[in-house]
C-alpha positions as CSV (number, residue, x, y, z in Angstrom):
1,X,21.5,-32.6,5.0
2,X,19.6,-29.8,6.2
3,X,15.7,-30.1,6.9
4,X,15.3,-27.6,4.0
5,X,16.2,-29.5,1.5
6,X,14.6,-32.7,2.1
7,X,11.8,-34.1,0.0
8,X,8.5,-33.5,1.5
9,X,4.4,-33.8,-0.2
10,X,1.7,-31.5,0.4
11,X,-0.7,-33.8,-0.5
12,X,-0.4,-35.2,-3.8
13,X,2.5,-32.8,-4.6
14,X,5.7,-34.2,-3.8
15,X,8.3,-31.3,-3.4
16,X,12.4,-31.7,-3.8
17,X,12.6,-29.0,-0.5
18,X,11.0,-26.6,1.3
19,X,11.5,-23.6,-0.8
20,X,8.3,-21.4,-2.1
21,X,8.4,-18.3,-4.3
22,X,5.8,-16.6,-3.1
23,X,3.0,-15.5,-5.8
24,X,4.5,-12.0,-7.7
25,X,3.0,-9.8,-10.1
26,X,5.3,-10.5,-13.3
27,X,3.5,-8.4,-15.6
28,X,4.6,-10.2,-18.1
29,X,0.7,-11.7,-19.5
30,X,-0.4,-10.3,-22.6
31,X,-2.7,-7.2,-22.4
32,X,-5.8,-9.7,-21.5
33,X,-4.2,-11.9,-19.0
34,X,-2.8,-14.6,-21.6
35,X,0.6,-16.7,-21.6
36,X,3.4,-15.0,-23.5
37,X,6.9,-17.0,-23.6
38,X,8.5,-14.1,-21.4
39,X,6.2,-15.3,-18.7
40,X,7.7,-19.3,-19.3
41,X,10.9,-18.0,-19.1
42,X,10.5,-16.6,-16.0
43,X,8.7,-20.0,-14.4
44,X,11.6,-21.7,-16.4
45,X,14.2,-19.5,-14.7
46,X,13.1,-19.9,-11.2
47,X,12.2,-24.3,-11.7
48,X,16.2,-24.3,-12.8
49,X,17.1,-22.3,-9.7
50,X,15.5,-25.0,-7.6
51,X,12.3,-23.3,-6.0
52,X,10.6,-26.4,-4.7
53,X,7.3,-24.6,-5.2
54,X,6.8,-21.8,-7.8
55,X,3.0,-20.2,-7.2
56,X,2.6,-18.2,-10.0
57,X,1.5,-15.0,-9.5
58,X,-2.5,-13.7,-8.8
59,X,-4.8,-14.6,-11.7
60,X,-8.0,-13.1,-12.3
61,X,-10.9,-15.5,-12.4
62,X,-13.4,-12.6,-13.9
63,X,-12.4,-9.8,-16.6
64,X,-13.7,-7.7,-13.8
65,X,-11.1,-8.8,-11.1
66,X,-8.1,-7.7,-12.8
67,X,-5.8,-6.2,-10.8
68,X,-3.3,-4.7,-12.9
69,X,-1.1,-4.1,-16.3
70,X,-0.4,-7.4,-18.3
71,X,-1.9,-9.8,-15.1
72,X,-1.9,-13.0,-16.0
73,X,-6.0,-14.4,-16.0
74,X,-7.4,-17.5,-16.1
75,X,-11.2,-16.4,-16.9
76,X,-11.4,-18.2,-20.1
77,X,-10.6,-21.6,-22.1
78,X,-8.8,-19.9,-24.4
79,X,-5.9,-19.4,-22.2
80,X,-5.5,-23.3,-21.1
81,X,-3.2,-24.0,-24.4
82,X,-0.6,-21.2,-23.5
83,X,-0.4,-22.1,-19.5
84,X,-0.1,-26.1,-20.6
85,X,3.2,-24.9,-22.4
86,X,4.1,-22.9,-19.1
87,X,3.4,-26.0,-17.0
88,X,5.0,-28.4,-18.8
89,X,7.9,-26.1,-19.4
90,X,8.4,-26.5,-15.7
91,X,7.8,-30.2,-14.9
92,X,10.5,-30.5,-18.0
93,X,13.3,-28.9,-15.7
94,X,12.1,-30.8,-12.6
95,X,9.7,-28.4,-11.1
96,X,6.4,-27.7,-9.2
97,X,3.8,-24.9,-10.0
98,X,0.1,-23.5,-8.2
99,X,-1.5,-21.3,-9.7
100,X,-2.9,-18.3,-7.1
101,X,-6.8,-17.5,-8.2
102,X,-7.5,-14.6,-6.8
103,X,-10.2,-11.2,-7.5
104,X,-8.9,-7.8,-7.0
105,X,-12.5,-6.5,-5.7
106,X,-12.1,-2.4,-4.9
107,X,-8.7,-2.9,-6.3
108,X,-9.2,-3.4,-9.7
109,X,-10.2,-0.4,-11.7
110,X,-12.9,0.9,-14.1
111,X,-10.5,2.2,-16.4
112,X,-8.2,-0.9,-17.0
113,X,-11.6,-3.4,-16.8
114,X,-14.4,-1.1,-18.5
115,X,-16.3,-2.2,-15.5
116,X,-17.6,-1.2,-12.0
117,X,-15.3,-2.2,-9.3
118,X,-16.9,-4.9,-7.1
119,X,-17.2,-4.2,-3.3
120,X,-18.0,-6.1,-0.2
121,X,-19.7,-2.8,1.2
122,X,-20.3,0.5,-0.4
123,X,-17.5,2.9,-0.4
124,X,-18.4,6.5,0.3
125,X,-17.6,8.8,-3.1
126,X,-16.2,5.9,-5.0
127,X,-18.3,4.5,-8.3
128,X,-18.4,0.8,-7.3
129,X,-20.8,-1.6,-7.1
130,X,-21.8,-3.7,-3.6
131,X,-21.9,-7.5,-4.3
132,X,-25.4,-9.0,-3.8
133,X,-26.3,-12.6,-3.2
134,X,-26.6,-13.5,-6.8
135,X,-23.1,-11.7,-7.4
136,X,-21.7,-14.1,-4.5
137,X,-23.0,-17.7,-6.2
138,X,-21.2,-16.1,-9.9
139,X,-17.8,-15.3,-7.7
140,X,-17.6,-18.5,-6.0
141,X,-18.4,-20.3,-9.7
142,X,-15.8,-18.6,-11.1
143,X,-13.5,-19.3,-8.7
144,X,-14.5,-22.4,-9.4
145,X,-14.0,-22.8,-12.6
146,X,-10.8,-21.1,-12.6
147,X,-9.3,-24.0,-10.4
148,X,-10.8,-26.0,-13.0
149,X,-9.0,-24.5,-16.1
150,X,-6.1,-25.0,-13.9
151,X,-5.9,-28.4,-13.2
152,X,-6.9,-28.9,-17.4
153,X,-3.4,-26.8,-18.0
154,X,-1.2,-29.1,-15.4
155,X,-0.9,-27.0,-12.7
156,X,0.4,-29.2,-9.5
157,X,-2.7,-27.3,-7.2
158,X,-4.3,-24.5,-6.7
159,X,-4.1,-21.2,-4.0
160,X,-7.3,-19.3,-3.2
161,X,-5.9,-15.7,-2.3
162,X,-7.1,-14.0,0.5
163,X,-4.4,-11.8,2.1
164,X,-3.6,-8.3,1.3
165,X,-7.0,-6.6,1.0
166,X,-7.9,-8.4,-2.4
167,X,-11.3,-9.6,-2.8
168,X,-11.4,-12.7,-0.3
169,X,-9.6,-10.7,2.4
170,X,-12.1,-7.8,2.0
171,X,-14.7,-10.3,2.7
172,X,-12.7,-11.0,6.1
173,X,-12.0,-7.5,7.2
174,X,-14.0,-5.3,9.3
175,X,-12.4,-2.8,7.3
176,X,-13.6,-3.5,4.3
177,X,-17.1,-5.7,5.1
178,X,-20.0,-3.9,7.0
179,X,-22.1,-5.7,5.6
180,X,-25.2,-6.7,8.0
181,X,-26.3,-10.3,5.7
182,X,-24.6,-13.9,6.0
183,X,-21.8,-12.4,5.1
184,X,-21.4,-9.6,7.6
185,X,-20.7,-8.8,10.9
186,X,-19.1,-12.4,12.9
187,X,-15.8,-13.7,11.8
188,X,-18.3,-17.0,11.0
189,X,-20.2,-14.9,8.5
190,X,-17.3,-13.1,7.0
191,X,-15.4,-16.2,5.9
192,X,-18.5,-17.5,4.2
193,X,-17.6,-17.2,1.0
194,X,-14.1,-18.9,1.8
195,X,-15.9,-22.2,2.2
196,X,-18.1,-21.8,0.0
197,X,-15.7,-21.3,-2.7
198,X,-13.2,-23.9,-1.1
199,X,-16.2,-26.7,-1.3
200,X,-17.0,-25.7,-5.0
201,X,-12.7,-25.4,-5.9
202,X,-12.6,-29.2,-4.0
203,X,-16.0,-30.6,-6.1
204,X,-14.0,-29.3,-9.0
205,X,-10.9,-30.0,-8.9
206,X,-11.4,-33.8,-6.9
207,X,-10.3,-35.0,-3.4
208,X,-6.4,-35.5,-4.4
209,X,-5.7,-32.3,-5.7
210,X,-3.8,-29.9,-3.8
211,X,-5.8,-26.7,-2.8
212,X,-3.9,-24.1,-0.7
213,X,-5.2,-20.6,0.6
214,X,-3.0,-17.4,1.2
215,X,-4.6,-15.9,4.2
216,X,-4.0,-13.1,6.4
217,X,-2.4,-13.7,10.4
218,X,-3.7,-9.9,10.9
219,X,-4.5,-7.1,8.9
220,X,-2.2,-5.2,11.0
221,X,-4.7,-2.0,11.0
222,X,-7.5,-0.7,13.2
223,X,-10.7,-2.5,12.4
224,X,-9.0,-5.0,10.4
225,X,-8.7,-9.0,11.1
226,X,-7.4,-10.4,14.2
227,X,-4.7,-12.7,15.1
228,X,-7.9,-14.6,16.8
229,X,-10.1,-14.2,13.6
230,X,-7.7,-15.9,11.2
231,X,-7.2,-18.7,13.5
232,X,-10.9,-19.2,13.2
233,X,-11.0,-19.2,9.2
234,X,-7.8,-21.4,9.1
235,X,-9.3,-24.4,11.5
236,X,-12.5,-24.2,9.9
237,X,-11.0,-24.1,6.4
238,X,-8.6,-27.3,7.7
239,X,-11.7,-29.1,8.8
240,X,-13.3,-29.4,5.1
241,X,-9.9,-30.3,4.1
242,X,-7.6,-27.6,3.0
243,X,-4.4,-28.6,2.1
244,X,-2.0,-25.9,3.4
245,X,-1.9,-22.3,4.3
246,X,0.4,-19.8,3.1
247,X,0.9,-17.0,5.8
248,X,0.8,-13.2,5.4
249,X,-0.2,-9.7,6.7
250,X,-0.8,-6.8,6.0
251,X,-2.7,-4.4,3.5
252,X,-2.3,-3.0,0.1
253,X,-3.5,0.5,1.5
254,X,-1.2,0.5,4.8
255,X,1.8,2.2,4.7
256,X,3.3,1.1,7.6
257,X,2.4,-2.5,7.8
258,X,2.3,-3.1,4.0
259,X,2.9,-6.9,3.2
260,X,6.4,-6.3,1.7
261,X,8.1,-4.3,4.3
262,X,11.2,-2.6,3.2
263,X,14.7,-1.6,6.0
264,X,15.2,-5.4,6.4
265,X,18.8,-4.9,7.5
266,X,19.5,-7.7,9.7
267,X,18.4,-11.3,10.6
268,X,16.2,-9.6,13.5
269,X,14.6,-8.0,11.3
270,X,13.4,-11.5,9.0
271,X,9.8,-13.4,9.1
272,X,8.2,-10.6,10.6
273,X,4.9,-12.7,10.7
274,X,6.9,-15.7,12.6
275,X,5.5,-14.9,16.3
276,X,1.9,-15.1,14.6
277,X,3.1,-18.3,12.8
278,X,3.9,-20.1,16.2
279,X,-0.4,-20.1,16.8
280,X,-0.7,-21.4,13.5
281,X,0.8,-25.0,13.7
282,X,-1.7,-25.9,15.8
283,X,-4.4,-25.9,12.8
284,X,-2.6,-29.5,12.0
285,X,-2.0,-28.6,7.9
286,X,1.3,-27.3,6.4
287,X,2.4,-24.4,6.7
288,X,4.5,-22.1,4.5
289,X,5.6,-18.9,5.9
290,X,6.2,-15.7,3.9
291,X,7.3,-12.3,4.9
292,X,11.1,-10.7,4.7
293,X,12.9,-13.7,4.8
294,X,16.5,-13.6,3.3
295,X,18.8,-15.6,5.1
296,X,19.5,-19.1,5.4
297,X,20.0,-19.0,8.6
298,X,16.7,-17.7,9.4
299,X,15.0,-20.3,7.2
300,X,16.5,-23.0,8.8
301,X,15.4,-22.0,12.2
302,X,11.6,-21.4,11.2
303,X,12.0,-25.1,10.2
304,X,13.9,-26.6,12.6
305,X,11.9,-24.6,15.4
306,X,8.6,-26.1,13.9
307,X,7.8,-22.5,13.5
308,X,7.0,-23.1,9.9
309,X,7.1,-26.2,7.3
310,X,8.0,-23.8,4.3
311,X,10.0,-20.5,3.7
312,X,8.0,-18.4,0.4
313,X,10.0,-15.6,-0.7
314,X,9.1,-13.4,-3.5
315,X,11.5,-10.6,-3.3
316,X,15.0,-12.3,-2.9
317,X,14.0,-14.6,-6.1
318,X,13.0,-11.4,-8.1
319,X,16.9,-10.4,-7.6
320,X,18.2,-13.6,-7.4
321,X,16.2,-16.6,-8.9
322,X,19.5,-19.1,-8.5
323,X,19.1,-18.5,-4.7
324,X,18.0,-21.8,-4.0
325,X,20.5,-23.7,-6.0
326,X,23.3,-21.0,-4.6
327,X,22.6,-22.2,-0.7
328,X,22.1,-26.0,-1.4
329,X,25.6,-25.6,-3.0
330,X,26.9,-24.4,0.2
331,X,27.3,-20.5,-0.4
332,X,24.7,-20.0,2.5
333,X,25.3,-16.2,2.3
334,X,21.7,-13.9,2.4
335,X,20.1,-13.1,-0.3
336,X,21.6,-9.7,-2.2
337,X,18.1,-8.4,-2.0
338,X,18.2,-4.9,-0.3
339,X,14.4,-5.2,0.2
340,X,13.5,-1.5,-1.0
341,X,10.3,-2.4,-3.1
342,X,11.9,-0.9,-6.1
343,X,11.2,-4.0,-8.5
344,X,7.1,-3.2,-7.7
345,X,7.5,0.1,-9.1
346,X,8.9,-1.2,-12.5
347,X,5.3,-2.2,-13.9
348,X,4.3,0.9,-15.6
349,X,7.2,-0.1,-18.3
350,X,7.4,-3.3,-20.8
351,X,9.6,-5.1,-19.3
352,X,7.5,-6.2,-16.0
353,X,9.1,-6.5,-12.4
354,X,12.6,-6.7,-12.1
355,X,15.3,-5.8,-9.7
356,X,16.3,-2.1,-10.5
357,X,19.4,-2.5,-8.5
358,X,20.7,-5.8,-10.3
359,X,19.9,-3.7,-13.4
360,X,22.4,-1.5,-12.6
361,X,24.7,-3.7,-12.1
């Protein structure tokens, strides 16, 4: 039997293989972030297709971090009931879920939240509003609490994001952070907040539970995070006792090294964070790699190759969430995803992402 699909545990979490979707913006929450049963069908869908490890997809942990249309949040009691049913929807067909907490920062929007965008540092010609000290101890308690509600609703674990340019990442990027306090300037000061929010997840949440973070290997722009950097936040973050790091690259406002690059053509062209992986598996905590990965082939290697503990996908299981169960049955041919980005550019309708091109078919 293949390495892949072999039982493994981060942690507590015991996992039937080494499969991960990757957290993805359903858009399928109710108008202010809440469970609707199109969002448990979708957890449903992907648990029966055999995804060891569903993270669901970013959840604000403040009505000002929203990110986007129909975003699922987790900012309130209210919504424990309706992610219960979603958890134990999945543990009824076998499955594992983590729920990604995460704040959108300069990404969210006055006119979706009715609020002024939070920023690490001002931003020239753009209302927002800098994050003071005070602002900092209310983020990292929401956080907090978040992790909290989540545990209270059955989720397996939890994932801090910080990748992408989101909140967390912002905090880690030169890009983003000139700030000249604590939590400016060194790559000591910038990732701050990260333990500070991963000591106040972990008094939360207890010493058993699973807490992972999605972090950056590079920002992959000028002035961004470094190869070196990240290294820095992931040891440091291992030595309090994270659990395992999801890796990723890139920025939302890059358009050449965007996290989900499209013209993956061949197997070459696959894990395109891999070489940055190698540095990683010397932190000493499991790793799951993420980035244009769509053949079996290729996920076998990263494994094999102790390039990588996990494969994440998000993409292939938007067009195919049977994937999994397809190649353990023996059909190890790639994924049909063509890797345009078309399914991200279906959230202005109802229906939330979806493959255009299966659509069609």
């Amino acid at each position: 039997m293949s390495k892949l699909f072999k039982q493994t545990a981060i942690k507590s979490m015991v996992l039937s293989n080494r499969f991960v979707r990757s957290a993805t913006y359903e858009g399928m929450a109710t108008e202010d972030g809440a469970v609707t049963p199109r969002l448990i069908n979708k957890m449903v869908e992907l648990a029966k297709g055999d995804v060891g490890l569903i993270i669901s997809s970013h959840a604000y942990v403040r009505p000002d971090g929203q990110a986007g249309l129909r975003q699922m949040g987790i900012y309130k009691d209210e919504f424990i009931p309706g992610l219960r049913e979603m958890t134990e929807a999945v543990h009824d067909c076998g499955g594992k879920i983590v729920m990604q907490l995460s704040h959108a920062g300069r990404f969210s929007t006055g006119k979706m939240t009715g609020q002024t965008p939070l920023v690490v540092s001002e931003v020239p010609g753009k209302e927002c509003h800098e994050i003071t000290g005070r602002d900092i101890q209310e983020l990292i308690a929401a956080f907090a609490d978040g992790a909290g509600r989540a545990k209270d609703a059955g989720f397996d674990g939890v994932q801090m994001h910080s990748a992408h340019g989101y909140l967390l990442s912002q905090f880690l990027s030169p890009v983003f952070n000139r700030r000249m306090d604590a939590y400016g300037g060194v790559i000591e000061n910038r990732s701050r907040i990260h333990m500070e929010v991963y000591r106040a997840i972990r008094e939360t949440v207890g010493e058993d539970y699973p807490v992972l973070i999605k972090l950056n290997c590079s920002d992959f722009a000028d002035n961004g995070l470094t190869l070196d950097e990240s290294l820095q936040v992931a040891c440091l973050l291992a030595g309090l006792g994270l659990d395992a790091i999801e890796l990723s690259g890139g920025l939302l406002t890059s358009s050449k090294y965007f996290p989900s690059r499209v013209g993956i053509k061949a197997e070459e062209d696959e894990a395109y964070f891999s070489e940055e992986a190698r540095h990683f598996k010397n932190v000493g905590i499991p790793l799951i790699l993420v980035g244009g990965i769509r053949s079996f082939s290729v996920a076998e290697h990263l494994v094999e190759d102790e390039v990588a503990d996990y494969i994440s996908m998000s993409r292939p299981l938007i067009r195919e969430p049977d994937l999994i169960n397809r190649w353990r049955s023996g059909d190890y041919s790639s994924s049909e995803c063509i890797s345009d980005n078309n399914c991200f550019r279906t959230l202005d309708s109802d229906k939330g992402v979806y493959c255009k091109v299966k659509q069609r078919i």
